[in-house]
C-alpha positions as CSV (number, residue, x, y, z in Angstrom):
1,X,23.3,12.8,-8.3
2,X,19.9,13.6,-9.2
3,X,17.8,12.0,-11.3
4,X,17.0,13.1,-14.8
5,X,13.6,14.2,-16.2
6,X,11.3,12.4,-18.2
7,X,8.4,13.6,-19.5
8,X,5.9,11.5,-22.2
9,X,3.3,13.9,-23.8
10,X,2.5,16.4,-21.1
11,X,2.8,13.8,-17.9
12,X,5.5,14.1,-15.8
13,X,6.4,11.9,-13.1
14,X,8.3,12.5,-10.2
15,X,10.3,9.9,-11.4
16,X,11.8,8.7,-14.4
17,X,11.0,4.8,-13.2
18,X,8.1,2.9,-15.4
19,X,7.1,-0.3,-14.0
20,X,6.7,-3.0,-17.1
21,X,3.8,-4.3,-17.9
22,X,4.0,-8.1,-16.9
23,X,0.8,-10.6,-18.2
24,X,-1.0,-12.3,-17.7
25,X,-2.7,-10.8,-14.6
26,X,1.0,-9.8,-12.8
27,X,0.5,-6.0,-13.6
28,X,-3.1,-5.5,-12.2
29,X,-4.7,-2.3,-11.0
30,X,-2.7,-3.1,-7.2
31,X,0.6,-2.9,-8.7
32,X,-0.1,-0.1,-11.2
33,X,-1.6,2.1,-8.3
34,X,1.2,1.3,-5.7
35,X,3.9,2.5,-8.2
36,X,2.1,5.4,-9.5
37,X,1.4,6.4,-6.1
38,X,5.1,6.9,-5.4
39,X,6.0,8.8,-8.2
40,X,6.6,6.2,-11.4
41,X,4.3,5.3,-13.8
42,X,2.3,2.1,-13.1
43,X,1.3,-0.4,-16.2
44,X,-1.6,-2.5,-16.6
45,X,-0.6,-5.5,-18.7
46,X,-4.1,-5.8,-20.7
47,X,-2.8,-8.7,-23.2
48,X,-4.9,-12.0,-22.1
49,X,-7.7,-10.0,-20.6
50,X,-11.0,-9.2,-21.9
51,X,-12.6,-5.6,-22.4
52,X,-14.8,-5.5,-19.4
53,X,-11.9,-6.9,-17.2
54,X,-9.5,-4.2,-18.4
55,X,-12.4,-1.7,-17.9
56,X,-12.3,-2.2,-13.9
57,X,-8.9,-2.7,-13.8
58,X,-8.4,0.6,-15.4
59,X,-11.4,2.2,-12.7
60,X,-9.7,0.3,-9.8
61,X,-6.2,2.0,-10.1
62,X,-8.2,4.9,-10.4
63,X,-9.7,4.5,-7.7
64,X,-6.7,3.6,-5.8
65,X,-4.3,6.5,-7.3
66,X,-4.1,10.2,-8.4
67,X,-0.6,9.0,-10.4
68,X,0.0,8.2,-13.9
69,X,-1.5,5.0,-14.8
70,X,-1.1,3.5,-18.4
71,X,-1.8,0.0,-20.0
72,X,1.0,-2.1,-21.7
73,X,-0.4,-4.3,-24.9
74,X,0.8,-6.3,-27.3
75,X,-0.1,-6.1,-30.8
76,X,0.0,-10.1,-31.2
77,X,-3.1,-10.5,-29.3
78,X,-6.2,-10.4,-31.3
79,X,-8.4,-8.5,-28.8
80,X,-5.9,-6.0,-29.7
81,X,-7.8,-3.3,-31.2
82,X,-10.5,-3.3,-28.7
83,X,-9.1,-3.4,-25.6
84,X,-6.8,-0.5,-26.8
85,X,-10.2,1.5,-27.6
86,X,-11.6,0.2,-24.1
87,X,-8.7,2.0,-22.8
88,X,-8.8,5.2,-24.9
89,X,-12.7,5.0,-23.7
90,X,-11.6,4.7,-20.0
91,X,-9.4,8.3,-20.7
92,X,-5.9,6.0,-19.6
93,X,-2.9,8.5,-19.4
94,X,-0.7,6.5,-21.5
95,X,-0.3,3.1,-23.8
96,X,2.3,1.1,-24.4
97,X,2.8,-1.4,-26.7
98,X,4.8,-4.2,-28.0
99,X,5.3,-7.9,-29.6
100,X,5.0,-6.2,-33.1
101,X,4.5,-3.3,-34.7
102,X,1.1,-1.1,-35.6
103,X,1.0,1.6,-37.3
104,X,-3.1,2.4,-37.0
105,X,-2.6,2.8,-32.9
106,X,-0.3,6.4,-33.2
107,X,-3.6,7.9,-35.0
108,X,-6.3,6.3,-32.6
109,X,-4.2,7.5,-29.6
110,X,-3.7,11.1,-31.6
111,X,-7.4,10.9,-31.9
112,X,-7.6,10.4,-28.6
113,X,-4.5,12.6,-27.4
114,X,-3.2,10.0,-25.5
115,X,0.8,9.8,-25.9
116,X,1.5,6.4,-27.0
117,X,4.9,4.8,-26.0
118,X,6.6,2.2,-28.4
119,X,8.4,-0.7,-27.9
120,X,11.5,-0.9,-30.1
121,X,14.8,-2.6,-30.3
122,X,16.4,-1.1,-33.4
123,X,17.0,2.4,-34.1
124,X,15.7,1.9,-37.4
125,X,11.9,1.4,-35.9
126,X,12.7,3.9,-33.0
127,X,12.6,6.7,-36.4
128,X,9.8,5.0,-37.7
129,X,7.9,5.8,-34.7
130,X,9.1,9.0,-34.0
131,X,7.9,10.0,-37.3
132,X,4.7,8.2,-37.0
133,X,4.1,10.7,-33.7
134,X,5.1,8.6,-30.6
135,X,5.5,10.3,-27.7
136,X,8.5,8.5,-26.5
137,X,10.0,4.7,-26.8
138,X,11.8,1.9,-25.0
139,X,14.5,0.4,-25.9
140,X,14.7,-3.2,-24.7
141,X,17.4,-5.4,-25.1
142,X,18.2,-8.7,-24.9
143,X,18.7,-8.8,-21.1
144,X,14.6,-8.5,-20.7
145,X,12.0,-11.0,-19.6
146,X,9.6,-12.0,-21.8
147,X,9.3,-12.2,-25.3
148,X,12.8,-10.7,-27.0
149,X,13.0,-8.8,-30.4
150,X,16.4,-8.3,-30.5
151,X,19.5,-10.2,-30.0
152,X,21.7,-7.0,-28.8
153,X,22.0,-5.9,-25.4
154,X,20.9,-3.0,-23.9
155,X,24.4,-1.3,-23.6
156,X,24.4,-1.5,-27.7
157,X,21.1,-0.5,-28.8
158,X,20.6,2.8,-26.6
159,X,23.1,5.1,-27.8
160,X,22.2,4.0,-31.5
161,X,18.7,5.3,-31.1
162,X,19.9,8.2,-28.9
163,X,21.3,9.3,-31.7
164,X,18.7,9.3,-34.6
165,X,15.7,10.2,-32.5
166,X,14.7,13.4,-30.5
167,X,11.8,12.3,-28.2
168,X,12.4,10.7,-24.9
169,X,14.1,6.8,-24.6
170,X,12.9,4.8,-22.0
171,X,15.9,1.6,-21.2
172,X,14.1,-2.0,-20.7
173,X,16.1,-5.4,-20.0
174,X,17.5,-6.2,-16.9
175,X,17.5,-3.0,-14.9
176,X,17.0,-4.5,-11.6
177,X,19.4,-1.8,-9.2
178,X,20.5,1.4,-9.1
179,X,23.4,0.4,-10.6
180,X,21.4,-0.8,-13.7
181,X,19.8,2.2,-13.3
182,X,22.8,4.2,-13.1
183,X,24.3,3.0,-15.8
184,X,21.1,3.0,-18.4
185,X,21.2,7.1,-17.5
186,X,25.0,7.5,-18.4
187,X,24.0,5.5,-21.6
188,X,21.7,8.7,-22.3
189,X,18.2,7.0,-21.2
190,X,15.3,9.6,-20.3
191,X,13.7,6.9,-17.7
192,X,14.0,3.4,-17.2
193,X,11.2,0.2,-17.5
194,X,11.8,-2.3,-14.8
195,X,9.6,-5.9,-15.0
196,X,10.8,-8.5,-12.6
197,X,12.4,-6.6,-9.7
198,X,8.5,-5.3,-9.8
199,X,7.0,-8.8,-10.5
200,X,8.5,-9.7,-7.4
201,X,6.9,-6.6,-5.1
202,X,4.0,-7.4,-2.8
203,X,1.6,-5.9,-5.0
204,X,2.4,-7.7,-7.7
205,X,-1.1,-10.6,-8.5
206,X,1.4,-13.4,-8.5
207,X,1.0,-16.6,-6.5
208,X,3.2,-16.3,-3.1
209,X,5.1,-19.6,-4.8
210,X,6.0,-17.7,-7.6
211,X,7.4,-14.9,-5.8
212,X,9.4,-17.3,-3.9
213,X,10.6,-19.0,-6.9
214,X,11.9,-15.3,-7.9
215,X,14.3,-15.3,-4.7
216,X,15.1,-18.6,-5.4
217,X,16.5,-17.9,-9.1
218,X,20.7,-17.7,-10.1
219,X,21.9,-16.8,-13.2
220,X,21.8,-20.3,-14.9
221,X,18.2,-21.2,-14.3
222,X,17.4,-18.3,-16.7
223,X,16.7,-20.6,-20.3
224,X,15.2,-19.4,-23.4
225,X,12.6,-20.8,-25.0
226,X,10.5,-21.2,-28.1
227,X,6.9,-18.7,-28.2
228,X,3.5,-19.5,-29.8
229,X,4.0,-15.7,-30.6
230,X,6.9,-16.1,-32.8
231,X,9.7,-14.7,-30.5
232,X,12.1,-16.4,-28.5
233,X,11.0,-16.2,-24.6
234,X,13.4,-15.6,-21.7
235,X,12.3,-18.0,-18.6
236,X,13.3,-19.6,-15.6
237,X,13.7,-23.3,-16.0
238,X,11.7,-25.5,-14.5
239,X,9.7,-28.6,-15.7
240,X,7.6,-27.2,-18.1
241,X,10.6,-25.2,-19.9
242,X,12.0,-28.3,-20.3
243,X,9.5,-29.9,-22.0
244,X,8.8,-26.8,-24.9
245,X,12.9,-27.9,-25.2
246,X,12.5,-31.1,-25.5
247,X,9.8,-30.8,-28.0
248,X,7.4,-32.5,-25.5
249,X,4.7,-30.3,-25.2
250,X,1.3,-31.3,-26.1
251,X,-0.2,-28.1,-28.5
252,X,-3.5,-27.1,-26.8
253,X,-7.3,-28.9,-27.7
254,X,-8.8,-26.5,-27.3
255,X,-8.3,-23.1,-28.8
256,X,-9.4,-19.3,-27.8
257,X,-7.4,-17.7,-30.7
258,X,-6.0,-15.7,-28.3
259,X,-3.0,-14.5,-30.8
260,X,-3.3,-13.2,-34.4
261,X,-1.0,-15.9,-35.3
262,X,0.2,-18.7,-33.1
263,X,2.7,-21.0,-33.9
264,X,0.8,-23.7,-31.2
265,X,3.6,-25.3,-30.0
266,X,2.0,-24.9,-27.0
267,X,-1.1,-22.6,-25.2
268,X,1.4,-19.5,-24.0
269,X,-2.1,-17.8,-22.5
270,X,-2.4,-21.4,-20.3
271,X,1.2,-21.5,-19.1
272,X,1.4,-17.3,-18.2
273,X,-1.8,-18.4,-15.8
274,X,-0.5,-21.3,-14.5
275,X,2.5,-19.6,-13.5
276,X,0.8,-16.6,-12.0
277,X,-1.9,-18.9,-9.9
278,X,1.3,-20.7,-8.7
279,X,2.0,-23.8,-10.7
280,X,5.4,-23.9,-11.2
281,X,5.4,-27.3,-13.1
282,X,3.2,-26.5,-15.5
283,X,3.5,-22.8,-15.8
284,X,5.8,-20.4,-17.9
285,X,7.8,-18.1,-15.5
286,X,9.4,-15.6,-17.6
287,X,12.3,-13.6,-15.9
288,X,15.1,-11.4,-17.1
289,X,18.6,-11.9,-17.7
290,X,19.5,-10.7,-13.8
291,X,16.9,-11.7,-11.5
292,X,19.5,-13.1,-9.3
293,X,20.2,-9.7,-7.8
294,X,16.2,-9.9,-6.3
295,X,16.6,-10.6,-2.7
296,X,13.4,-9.9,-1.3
297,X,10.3,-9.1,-2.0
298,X,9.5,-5.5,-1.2
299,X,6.1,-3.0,-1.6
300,X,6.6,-1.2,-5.0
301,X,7.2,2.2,-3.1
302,X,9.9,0.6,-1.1
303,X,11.7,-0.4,-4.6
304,X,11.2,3.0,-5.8
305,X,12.3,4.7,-2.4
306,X,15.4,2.5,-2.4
307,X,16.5,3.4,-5.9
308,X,15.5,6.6,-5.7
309,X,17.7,7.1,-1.6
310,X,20.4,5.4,-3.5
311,X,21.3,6.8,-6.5
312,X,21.4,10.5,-5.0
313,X,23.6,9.3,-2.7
314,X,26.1,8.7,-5.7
């Protein structure tokens, strides 16, 4: 079998394979390059940095790639509208953006002609953003990392907005084989987003304890839990997880009003470090719904040599 076509604006990669933007400080200009340099498109995850930090970032995947290179964002950050215009500055190929919805980033990235990529979970908002001049979304279901916007899986949402848009659909939430992958194709995705299985790449800027504690992960360590953000957040357990359960979390003294609005149940910037750096007790590991199926950790071109060897053997 071979692999369909996606094409976003006027890029084309080789292949229809997107690597998710993972913050804070997973998806760095490494991990970006390494995937864009084997035909995907590699993500920056610019929520929790600052300008000048998603300035290099953006200059060191340059550096390191001739691929596509794009930022991921989400619009719950407050830094939101600058680090988006520090990325339109930097002439990024593409942005993508989540955790909410703006309507003022289609014109700045038409302004810009930059093809802007949104995040939906609802055919209803896919149309919205079709209209509004999106270059293409992704539908992510329930079976993603992260925050979660939708409580339908994957399987439901993509055929429903298949059918009322035209531009190309991009399948997030728990696509971690070529199986996944297989199957998100048949469904009539245009190119997949895949988070964790590259999270756990050697590439990725997490802690080698994090990475292990990937491997380590089944199915019923996966627990969801409470965001400052306002979404539910899938996770691995561990101690801190069950502390945000337990209502035993202390909210943060000091603040950097990192979020437009923040529930401050707890600092989520704090706990997204922690976990990168590699504290697993007091860090926030979010995972998707499959992560069991990780069984090493592979370079980001091996993963997309793998999938790529494998599904046109099918």
């Amino acid at each position: 079998m071979q692999l369909p076509k996606l094409k976003i604006g006027g890029l084309l990669p080789k292949y229809p394979i997107v690597q998710g933007g993972m913050a804070v400080r997973l998806s760095t200009n490494n991990l970006a390059a390494a995937v864009a340099n084997a035909g995907g498109i590699g993500l920056i995850a610019a929520s929790g940095m600052g300008t000048e930090e998603l300035r290099q970032e953006i200059r060191l995947a340059r550096q390191k790639s001739r691929g596509i290179i794009g930022i991921n964002i989400m619009f719950a950050v407050s830094r939101f509208k600058e680090l988006v215009f520090t990325a339109l500055e930097e002439k990024i190929d593409l942005i993508v953006q989540g955790a909410g919805f703006s309507r003022e980033i289609f014109r700045w990235c038409e302004e810009a002609k930059t093809p802007f990529v949104s995040i939906v979970a609802s055919p209803k908002l896919a149309k919205i953003a079709q209209n509004l001049g999106a270059s293409a979304v992704v539908a992510e279901g329930r079976e993603a990392g992260g925050h979660l916007a939708t409580e339908y899986s994957l399987r439901e949402i993509l055929p429903k907005i298949k059918e009322v848009i035209s531009i190309p659909v991009i399948a997030a939430g728990g696509i971690i084989d070529v199986y996944d992958m297989r199957q998100a194709f048949e469904l009539g995705a245009d190119g997949v987003q895949m988070g964790i299985r590259f999270a756990a790449s050697e590439e990725a800027n997490g802690a080698p304890a994090l990475k292990d504690y990937y491997l380590k992960a089944k199915k019923e360590d996966i627990v969801l839990v409470p965001s400052p953000v306002g979404l539910p957040g899938r996770a691995l357990k561990n101690e801190f997880t069950e502390k945000i359960l337990a209502g035993k979390v202390k909210p943060p003294l000091a603040c950097e009003s990192c979020l437009k609005k923040c529930k401050r149940n707890f600092c989520i910037m704090q706990a997204l470090n922690n976990a990168q750096q590699g504290d697993l007790k007091e860090g926030l590991i979010f995972a998707g719904e499959y992560i069991e199926k990780i069984t090493e950790i592979l370079p980001a071109g091996k993963i997309i040599e793998g999938l790529v060897m494998q599904y046109q053997k099918i």
